[in-house]
C-alpha positions as a Markdown table, in Angstrom:
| # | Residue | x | y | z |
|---|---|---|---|---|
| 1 | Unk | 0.0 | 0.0 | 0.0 |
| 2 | Unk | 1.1 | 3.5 | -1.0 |
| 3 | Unk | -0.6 | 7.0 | 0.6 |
| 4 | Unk | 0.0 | 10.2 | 0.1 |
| 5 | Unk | -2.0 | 11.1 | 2.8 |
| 6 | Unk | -1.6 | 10.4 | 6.3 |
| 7 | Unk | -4.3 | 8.9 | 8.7 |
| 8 | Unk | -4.6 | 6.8 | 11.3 |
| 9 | Unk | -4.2 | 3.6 | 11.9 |
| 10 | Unk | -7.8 | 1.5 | 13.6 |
| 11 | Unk | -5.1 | -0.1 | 15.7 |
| 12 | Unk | -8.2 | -0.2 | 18.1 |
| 13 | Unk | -9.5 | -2.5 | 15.8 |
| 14 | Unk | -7.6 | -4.7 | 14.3 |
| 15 | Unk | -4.0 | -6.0 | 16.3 |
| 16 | Unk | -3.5 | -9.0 | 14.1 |
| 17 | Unk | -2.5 | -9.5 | 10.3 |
| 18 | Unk | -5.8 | -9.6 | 8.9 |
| 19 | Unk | -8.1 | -6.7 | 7.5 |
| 20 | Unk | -6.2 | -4.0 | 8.5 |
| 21 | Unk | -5.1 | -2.7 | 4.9 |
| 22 | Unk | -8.5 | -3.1 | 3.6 |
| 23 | Unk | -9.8 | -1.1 | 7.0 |
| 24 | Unk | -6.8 | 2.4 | 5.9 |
| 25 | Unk | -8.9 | 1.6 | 2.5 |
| 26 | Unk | -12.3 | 2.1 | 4.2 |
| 27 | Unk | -10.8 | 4.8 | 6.1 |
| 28 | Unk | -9.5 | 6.7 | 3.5 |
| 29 | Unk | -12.9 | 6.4 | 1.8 |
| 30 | Unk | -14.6 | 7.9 | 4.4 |
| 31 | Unk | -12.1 | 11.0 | 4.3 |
| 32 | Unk | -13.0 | 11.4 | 0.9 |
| 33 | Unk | -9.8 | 9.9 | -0.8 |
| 34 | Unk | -10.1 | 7.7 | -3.8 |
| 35 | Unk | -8.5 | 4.5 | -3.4 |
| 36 | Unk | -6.6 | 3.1 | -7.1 |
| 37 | Unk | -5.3 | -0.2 | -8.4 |
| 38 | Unk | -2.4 | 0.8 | -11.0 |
| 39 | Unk | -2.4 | -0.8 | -14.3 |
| 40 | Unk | -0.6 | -3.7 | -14.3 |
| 41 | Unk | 1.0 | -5.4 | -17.5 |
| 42 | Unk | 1.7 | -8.7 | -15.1 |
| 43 | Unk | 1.9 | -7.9 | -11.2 |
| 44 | Unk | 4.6 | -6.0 | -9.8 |
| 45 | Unk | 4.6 | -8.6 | -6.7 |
| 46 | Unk | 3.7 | -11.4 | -5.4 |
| 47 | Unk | 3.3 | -12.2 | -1.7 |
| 48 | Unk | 3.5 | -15.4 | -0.7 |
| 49 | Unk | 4.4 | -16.6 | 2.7 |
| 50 | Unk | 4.7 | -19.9 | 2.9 |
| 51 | Unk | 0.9 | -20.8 | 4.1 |
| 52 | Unk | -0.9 | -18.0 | 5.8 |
| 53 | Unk | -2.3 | -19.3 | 9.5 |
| 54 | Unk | -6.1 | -17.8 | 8.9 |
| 55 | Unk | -6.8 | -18.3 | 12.9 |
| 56 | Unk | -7.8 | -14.9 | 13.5 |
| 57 | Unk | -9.2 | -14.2 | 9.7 |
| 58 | Unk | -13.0 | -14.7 | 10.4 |
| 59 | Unk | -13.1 | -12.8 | 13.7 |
| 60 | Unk | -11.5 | -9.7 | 11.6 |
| 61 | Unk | -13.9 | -10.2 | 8.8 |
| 62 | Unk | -16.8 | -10.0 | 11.3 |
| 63 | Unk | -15.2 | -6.5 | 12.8 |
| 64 | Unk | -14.6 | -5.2 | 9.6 |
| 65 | Unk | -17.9 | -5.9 | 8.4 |
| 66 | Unk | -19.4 | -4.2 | 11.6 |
| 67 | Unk | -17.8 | -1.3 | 11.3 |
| 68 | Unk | -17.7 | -0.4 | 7.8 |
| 69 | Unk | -21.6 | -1.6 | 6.7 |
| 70 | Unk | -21.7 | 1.1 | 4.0 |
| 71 | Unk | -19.0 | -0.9 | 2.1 |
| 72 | Unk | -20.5 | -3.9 | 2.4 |
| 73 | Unk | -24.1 | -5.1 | 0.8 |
| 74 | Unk | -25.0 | -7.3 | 3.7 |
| 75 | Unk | -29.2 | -8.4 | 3.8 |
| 76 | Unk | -30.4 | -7.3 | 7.0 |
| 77 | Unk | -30.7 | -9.1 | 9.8 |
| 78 | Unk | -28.3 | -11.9 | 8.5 |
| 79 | Unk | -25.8 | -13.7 | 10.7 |
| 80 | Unk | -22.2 | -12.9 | 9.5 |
| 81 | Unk | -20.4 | -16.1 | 10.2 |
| 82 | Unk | -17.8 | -17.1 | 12.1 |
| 83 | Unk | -15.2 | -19.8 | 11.9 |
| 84 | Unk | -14.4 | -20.5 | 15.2 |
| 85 | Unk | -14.9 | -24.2 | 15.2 |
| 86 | Unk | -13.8 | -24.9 | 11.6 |
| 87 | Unk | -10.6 | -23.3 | 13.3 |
| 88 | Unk | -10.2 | -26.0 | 16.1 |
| 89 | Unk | -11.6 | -28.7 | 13.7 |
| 90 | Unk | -8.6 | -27.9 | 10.9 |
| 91 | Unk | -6.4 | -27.5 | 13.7 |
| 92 | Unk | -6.9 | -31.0 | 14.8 |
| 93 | Unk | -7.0 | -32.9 | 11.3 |
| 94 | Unk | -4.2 | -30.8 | 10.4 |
| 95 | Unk | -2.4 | -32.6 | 13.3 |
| 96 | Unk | -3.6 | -36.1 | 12.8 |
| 97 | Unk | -2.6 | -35.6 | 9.4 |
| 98 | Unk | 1.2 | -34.2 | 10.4 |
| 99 | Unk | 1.4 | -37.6 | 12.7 |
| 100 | Unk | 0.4 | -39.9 | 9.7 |
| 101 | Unk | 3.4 | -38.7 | 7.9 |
| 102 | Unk | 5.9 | -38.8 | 10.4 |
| 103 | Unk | 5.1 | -42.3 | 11.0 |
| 104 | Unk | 4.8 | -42.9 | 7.0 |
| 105 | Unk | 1.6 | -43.5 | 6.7 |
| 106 | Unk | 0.7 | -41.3 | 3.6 |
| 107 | Unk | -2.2 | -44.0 | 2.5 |
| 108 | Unk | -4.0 | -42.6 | 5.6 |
| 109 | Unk | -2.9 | -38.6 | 5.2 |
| 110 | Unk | -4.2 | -38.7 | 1.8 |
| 111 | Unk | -7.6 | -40.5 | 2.8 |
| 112 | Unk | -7.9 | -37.8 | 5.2 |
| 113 | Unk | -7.1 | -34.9 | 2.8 |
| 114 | Unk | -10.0 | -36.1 | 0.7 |
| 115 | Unk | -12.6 | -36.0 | 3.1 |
| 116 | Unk | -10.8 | -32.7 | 3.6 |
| 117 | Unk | -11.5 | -31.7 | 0.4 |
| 118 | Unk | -14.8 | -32.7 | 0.3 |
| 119 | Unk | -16.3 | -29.8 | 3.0 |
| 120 | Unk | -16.5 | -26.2 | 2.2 |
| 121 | Unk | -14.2 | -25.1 | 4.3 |
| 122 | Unk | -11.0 | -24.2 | 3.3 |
| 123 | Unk | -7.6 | -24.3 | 5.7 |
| 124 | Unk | -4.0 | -23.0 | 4.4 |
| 125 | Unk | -1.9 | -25.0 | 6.1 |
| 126 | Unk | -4.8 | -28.5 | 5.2 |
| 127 | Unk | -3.9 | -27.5 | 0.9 |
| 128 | Unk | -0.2 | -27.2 | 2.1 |
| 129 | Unk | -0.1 | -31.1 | 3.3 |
| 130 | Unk | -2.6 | -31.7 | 0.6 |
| 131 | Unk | -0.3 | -30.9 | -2.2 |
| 132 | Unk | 2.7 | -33.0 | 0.2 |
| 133 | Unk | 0.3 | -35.9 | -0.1 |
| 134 | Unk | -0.4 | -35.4 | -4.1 |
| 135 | Unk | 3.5 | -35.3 | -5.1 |
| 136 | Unk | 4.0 | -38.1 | -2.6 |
| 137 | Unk | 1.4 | -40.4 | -4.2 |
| 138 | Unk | 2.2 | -39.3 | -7.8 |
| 139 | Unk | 5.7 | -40.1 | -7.5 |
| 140 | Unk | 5.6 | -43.4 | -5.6 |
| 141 | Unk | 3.2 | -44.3 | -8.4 |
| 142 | Unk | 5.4 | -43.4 | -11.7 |
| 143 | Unk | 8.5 | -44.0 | -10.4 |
| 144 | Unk | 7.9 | -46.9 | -7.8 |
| 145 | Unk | 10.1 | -44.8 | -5.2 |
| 146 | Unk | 9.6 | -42.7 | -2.3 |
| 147 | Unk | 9.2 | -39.2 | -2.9 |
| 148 | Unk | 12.2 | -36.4 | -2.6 |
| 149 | Unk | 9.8 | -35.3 | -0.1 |
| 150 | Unk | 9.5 | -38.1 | 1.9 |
| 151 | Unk | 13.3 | -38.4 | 1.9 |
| 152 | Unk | 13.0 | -35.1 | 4.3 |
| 153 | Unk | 11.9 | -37.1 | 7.3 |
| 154 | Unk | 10.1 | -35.9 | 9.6 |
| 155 | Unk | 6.9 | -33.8 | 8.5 |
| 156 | Unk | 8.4 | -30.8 | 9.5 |
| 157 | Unk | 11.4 | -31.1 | 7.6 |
| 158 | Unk | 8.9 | -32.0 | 4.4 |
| 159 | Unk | 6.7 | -29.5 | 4.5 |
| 160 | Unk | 10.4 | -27.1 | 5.2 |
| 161 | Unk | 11.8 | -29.3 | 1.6 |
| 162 | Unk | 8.5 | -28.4 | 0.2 |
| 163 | Unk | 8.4 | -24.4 | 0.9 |
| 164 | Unk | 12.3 | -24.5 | -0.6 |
| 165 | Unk | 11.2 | -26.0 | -3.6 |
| 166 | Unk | 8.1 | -23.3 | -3.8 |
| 167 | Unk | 10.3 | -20.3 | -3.5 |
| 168 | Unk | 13.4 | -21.8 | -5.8 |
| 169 | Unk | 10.5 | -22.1 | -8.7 |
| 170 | Unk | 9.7 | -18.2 | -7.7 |
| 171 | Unk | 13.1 | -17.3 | -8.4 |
| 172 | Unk | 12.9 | -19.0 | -12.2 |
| 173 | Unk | 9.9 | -17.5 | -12.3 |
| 174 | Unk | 10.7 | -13.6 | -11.6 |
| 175 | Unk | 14.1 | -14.0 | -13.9 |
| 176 | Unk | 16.4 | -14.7 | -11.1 |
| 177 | Unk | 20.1 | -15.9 | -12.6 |
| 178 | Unk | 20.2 | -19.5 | -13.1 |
| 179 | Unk | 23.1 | -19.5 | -10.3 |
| 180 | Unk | 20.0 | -18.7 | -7.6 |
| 181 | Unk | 18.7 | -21.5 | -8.4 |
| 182 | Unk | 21.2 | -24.2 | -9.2 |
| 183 | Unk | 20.4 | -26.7 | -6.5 |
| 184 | Unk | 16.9 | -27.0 | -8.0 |
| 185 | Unk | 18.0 | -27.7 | -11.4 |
| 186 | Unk | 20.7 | -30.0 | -10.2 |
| 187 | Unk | 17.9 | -31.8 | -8.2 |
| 188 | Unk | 16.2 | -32.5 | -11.3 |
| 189 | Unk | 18.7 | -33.0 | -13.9 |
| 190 | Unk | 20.0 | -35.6 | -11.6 |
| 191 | Unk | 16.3 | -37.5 | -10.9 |
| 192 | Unk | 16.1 | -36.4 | -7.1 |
| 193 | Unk | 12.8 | -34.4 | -8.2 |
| 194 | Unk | 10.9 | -36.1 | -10.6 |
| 195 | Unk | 9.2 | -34.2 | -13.6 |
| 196 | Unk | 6.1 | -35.0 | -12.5 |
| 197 | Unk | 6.7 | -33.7 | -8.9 |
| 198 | Unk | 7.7 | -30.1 | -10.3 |
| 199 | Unk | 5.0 | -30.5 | -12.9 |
| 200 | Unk | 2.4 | -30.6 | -9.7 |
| 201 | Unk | 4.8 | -27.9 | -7.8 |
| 202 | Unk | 4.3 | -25.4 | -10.8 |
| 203 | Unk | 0.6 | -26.2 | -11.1 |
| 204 | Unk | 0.0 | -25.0 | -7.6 |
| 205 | Unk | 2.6 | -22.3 | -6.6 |
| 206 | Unk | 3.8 | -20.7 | -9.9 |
| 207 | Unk | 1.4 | -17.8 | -11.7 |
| 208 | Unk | 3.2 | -17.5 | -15.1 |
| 209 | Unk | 3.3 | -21.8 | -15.7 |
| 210 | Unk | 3.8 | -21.6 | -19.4 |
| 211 | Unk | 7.0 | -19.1 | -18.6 |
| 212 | Unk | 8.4 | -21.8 | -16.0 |
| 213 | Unk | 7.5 | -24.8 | -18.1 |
| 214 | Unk | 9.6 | -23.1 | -21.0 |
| 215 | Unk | 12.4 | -22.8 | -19.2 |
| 216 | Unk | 12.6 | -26.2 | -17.9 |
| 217 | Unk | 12.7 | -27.5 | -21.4 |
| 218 | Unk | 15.9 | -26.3 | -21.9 |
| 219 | Unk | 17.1 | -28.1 | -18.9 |
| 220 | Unk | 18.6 | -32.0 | -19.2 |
| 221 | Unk | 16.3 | -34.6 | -18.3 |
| 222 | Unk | 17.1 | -37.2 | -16.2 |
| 223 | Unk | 15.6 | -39.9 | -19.0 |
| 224 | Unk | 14.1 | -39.5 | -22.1 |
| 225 | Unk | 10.6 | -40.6 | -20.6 |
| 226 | Unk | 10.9 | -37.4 | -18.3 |
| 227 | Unk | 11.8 | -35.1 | -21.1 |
| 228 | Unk | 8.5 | -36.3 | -23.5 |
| 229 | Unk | 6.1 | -36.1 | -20.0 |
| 230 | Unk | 7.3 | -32.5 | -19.5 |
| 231 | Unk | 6.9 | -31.6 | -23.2 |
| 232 | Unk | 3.5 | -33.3 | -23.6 |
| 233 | Unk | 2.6 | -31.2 | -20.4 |
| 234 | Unk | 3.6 | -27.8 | -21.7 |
| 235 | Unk | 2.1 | -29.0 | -25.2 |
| 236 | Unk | -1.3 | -28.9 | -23.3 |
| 237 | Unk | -0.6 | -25.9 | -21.3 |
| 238 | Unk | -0.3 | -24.2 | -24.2 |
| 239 | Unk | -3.6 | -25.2 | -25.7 |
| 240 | Unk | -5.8 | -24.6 | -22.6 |
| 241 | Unk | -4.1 | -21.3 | -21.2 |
| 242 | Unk | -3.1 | -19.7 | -23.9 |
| 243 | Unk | 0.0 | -18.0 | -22.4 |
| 244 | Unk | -2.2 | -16.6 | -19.5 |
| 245 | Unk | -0.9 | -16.4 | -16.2 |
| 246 | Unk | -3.6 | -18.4 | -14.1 |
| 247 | Unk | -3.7 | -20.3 | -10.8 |
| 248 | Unk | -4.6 | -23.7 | -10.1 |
| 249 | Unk | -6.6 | -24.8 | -7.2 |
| 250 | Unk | -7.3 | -28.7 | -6.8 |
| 251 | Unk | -9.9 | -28.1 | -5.0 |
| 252 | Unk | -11.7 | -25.7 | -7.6 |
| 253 | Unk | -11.0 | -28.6 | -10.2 |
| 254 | Unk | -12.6 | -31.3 | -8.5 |
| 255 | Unk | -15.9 | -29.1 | -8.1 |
| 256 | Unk | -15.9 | -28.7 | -11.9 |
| 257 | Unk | -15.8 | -31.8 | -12.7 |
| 258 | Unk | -18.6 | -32.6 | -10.3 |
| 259 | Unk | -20.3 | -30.2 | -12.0 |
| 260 | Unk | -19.7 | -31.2 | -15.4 |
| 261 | Unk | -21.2 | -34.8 | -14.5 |
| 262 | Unk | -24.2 | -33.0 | -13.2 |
| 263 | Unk | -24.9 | -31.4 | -15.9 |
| 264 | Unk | -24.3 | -34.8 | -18.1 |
């Protein structure tokens, strides 16, 4: 956020990290400021954390809502909801599920994802261990060995191998030098990351996929089977995005195709 003109903070309000950038926007509203978006060729940043804990995201909502009600088309006399048990429930599977995997039991993590996936609830750090649980099943199907991930260890020290991996894409991404990320490429080139792992690491955490995918091609392939699976892949990329940045949500996938057999 950028102002050029100073007002207060509602630190009376809002103490946590939620809600308290689009409250200075309300605020400055109310002053009589406009508030503008610049035009953006592609975005000028991307913020990306890791996985954001939502914990307090609801009860912000709520206050935000409260206070600002001619921002907001609310019907009246209708309960604005709150999260407070989804929190403790997510919290809980999110644990169960963080035990399954330290004790290797990813058959059982990913059954419980899919129930996960299944409410209409939605949990940051629950699509974190859900993607874990993708790239570990993937690769222990196609290459009939434990994931790169699952050499990490612990959960911890996965979910730590998993952000690394993330952020190292990021850097390809945003035109980093090639020595920022060299450990990634080595990692691949030398069959420690399958292609099909970064394939499902690019569908979740990478914006500009066909810009990534592009640059991979030029990389060496462990095997010649890799190399055809990542071209075949960008082949289709190509075909249904068109060279537009998009993001990729499991989770909105899944409730298409629902649809689609609805509708059939």
């Amino acid at each position: 956020m950028m102002t050029q003109y100073d007002l207060p903070w509602r630190e009376d309000l809002f103490s946590d990290f939620d809600f308290y950038d689009v409250s200075q926007a309300f605020e400055f509203r109310r002053a009589g400021y406009e508030i503008v978006v610049p035009y953006q060729e592609e975005p000028w940043v991307v913020h990306d954390c890791g996985f954001a804990k939502l914990t307090n995201y609801d009860r912000n909502r709520k206050i935000c809502m409260e206070e600002y009600p001619e921002f907001f088309n609310v019907p009246e006399g209708e309960e604005l909801f709150s999260s407070g048990e989804w929190d403790q429930l997510s919290s809980q599977l999110a644990a169960a599920i963080r035990r399954m995997i330290d004790q290797g039991q990813w058959d059982e993590a990913s059954q419980a994802i899919g129930i996960y996936h299944q409410s209409q609830m939605k949990s940051s750090e629950l699509e974190m261990l859900a993607i874990i649980c993708e790239i570990e099943q993937t690769e222990r199907r196609v290459s009939k060995r434990p994931s790169f991930l699952a050499q990490a260890g612990s959960c911890e020290a996965i979910c730590r191998t998993y952000l690394s991996v993330r952020f190292l894409l990021h850097r390809m991404e945003f035109d980093r030098p090639a020595q920022d990320y060299q450990e990634l490429i080595h990692a691949v080139e030398s069959g420690n990351i399958s292609v099909d792992a970064i394939l499902i690491l690019i569908l979740h955490g990478v914006l500009d996929k066909e810009k990534v995918l592009g640059q991979l091609e030029t990389w060496h392939m462990p095997d010649p089977m890799s190399a055809e699976r990542l071209r075949s892949f960008h082949r289709r990329m190509k075909k249904e995005n068109r060279g537009i940045p998009y993001s990729y949500s499991k989770r909105a996938k899944m409730e298409l195709e629902k649809y689609s057999k609805e509708e059939q």
